[in-house]
Backbone bond lengths (Angstrom), bond angles and torsions (degrees), N, CA, C in turn:
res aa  C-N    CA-C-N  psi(-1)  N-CA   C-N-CA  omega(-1)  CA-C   N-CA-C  phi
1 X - - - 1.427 - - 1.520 111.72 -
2 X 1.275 108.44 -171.78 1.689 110.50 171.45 1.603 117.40 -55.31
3 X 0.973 120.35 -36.37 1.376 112.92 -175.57 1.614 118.87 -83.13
4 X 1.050 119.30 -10.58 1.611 150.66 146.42 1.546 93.52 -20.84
5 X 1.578 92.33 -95.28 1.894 108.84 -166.25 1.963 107.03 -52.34
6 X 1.623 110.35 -20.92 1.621 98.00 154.98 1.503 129.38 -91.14
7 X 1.220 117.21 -14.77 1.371 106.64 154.36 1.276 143.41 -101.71
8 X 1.036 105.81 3.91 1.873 133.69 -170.74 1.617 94.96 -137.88
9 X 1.624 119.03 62.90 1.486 101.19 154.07 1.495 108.51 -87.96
10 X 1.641 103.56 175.35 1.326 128.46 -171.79 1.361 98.22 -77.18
11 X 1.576 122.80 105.13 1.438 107.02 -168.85 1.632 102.37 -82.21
12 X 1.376 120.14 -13.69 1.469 110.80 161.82 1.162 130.39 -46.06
13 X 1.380 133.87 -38.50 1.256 148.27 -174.20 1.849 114.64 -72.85
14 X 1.313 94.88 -9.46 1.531 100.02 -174.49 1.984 104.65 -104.30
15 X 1.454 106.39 159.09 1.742 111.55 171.65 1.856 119.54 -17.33
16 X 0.716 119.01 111.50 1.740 136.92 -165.67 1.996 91.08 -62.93
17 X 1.459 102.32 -61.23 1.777 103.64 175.40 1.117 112.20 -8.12
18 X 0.929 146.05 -98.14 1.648 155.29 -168.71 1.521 115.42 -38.19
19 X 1.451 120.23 -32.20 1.685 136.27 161.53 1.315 108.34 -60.91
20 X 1.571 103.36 -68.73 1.476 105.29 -167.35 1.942 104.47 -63.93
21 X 0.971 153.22 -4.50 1.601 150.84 -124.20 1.789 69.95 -147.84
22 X 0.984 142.98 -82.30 1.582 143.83 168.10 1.606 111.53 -26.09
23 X 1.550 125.97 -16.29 1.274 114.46 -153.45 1.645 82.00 -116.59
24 X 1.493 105.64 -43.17 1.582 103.30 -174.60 1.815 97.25 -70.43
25 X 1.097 133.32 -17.93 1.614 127.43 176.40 1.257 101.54 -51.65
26 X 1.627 103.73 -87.57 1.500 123.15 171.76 1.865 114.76 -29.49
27 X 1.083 134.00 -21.42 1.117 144.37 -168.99 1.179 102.51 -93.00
28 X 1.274 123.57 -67.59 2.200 126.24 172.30 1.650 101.09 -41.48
29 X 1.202 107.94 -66.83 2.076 121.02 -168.30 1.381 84.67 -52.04
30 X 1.852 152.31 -20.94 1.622 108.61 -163.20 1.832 67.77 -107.29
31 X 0.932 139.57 -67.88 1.851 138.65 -165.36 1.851 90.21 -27.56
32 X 1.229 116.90 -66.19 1.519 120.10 -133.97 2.064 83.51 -69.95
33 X 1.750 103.68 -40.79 1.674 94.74 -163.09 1.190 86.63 -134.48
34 X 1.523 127.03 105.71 1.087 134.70 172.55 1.433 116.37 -85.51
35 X 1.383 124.60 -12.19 1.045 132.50 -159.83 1.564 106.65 -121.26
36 X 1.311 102.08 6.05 1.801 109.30 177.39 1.539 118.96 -72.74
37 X 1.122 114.82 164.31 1.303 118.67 -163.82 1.903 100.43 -86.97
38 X 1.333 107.95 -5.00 1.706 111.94 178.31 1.651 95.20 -110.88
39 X 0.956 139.20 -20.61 1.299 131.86 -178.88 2.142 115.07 -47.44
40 X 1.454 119.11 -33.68 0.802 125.83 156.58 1.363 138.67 -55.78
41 X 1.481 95.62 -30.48 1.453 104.30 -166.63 1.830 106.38 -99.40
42 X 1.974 106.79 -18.13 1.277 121.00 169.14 1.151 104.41 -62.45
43 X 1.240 120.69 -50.63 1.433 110.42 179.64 1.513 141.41 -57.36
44 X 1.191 103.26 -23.33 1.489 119.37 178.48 1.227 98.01 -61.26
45 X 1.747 116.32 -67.84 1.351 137.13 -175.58 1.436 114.47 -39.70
46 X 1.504 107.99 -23.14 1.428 109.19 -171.04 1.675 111.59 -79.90
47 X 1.970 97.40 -47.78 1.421 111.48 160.50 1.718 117.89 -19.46
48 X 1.318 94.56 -80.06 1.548 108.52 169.39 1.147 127.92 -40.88
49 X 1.538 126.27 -48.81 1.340 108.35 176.27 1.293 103.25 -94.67
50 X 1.067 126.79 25.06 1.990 117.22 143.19 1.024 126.96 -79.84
51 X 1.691 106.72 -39.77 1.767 108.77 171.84 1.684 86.72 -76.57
52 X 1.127 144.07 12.38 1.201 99.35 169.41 1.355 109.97 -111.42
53 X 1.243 115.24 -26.35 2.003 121.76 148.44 1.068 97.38 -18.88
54 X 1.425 128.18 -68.87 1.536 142.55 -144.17 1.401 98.76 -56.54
55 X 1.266 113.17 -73.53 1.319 136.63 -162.85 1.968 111.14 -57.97
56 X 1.360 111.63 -19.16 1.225 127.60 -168.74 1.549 97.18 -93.00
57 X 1.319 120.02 -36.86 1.631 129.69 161.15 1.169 126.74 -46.63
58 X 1.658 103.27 -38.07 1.115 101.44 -174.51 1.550 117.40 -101.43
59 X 1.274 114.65 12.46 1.700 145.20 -158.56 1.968 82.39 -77.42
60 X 1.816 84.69 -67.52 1.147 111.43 -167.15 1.757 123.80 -61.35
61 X 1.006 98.93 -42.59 1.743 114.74 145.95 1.325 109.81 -20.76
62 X 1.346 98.85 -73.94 1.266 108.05 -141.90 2.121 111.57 -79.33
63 X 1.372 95.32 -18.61 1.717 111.43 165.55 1.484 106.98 -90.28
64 X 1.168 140.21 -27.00 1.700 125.06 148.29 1.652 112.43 -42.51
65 X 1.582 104.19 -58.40 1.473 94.54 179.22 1.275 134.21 -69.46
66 X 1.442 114.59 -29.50 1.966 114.09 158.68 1.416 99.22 -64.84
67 X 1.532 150.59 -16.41 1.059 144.74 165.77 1.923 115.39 -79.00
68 X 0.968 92.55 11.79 1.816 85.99 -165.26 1.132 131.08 60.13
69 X 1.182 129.46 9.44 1.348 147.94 -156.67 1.445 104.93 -101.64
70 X 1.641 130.20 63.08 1.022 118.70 -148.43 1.757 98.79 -106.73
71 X 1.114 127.21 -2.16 1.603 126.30 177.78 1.730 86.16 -95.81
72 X 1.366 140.97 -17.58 1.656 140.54 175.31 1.533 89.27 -69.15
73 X 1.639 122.72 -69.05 1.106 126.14 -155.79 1.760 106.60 -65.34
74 X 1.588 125.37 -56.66 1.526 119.14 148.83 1.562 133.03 10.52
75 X 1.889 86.41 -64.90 1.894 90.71 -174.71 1.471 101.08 -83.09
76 X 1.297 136.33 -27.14 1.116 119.88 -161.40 1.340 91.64 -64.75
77 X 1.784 130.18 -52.98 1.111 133.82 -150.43 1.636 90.92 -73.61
78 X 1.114 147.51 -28.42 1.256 137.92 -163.17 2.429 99.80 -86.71
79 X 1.700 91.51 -36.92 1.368 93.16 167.17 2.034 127.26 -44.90
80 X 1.624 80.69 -27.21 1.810 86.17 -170.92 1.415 114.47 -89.21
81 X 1.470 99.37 -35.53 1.738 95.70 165.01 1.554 108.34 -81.88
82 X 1.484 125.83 8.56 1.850 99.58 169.43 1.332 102.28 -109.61
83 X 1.634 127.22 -20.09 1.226 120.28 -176.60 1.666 112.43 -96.99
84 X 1.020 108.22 4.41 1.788 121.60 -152.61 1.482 110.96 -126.98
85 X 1.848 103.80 -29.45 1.559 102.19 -162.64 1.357 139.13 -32.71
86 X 1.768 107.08 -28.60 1.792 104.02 -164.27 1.911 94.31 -97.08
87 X 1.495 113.40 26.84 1.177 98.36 176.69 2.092 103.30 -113.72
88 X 1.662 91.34 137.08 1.723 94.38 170.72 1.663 116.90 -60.19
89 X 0.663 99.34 -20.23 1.908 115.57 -162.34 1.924 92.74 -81.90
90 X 1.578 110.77 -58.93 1.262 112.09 -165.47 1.437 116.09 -74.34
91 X 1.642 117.20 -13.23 1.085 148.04 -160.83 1.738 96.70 -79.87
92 X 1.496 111.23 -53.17 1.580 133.18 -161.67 1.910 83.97 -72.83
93 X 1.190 113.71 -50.06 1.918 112.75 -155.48 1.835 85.15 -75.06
94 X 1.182 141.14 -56.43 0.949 137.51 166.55 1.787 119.62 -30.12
95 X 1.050 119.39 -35.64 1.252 124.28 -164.36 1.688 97.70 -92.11
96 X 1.692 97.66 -30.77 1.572 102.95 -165.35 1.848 93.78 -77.22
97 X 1.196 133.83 -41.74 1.342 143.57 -150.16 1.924 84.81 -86.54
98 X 1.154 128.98 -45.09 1.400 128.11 161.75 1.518 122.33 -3.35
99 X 1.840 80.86 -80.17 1.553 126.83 178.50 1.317 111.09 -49.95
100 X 1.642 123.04 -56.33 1.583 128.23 163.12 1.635 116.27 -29.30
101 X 1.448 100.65 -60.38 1.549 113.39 -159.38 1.515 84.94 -61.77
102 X 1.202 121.89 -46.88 1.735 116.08 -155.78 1.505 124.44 -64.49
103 X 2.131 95.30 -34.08 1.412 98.55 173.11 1.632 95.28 -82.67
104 X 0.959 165.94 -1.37 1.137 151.24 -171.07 1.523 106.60 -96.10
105 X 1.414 114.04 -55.71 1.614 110.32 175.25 1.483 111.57 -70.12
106 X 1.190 127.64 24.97 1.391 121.62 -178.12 1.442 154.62 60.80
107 X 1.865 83.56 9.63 1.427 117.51 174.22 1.358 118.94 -79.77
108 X 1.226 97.30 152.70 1.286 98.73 -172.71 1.810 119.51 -109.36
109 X 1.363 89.58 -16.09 1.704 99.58 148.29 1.543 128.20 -123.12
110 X 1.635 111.52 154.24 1.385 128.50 175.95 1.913 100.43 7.57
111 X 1.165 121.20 168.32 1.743 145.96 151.74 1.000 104.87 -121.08
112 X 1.320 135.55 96.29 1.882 133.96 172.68 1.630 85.41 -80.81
113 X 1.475 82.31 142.70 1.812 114.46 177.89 1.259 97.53 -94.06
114 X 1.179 126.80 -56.81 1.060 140.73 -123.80 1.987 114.43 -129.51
């Protein structure tokens, strides 16, 4: 219901800072102690807040393109395959943000970003 979308927002959709500052944490703790008993579990966490970088890219994407802003919306999508590439997940939102640009410019095939 309504009170849903206020307690369960999309925390993707909000300032990336606080992800990325969480990702470089998790990032020192697996370099500095690779052999720690949280180093496993940093990593997962790290997983996650990449798809969630990802997904925040494509937030942003996707309000360039209701803005017309479609060489704005472009880099973001070209941002996710250069900062994102070795991920399957970032790979799929990339392909999807593609697809956006293409129905929007009136093409009828793909927009490679990248």
């Amino acid at each position: 219901g309504l009170f849903s979308l206020i307690d369960n927002p999309d925390l993707t959709e909000r300032d990336s800072k606080g992800t990325r500052e969480s990702f470089e944490a998790f990032k020192e703790l697996v370099l500095r102690f690779p052999d720690s008993k949280y180093s496993d579990d940093a990593r997962a966490r790290m997983r996650y807040l990449v798809n969630s970088l990802a997904q925040y890219e494509v937030h942003v994407a996707r309000y360039y393109m209701k803005r017309t802003a479609y060489v704005a919306a472009a880099n973001r999508a070209q941002g996710i395959g250069v900062q994102l590439q070795d991920n399957d997940t970032c790979r799929e939102l990339k392909k999807r943000v593609e697809g956006l640009l293409a129905g929007a410019m009136g093409s009828s095939r793909p927009t490679h970003t990248v």
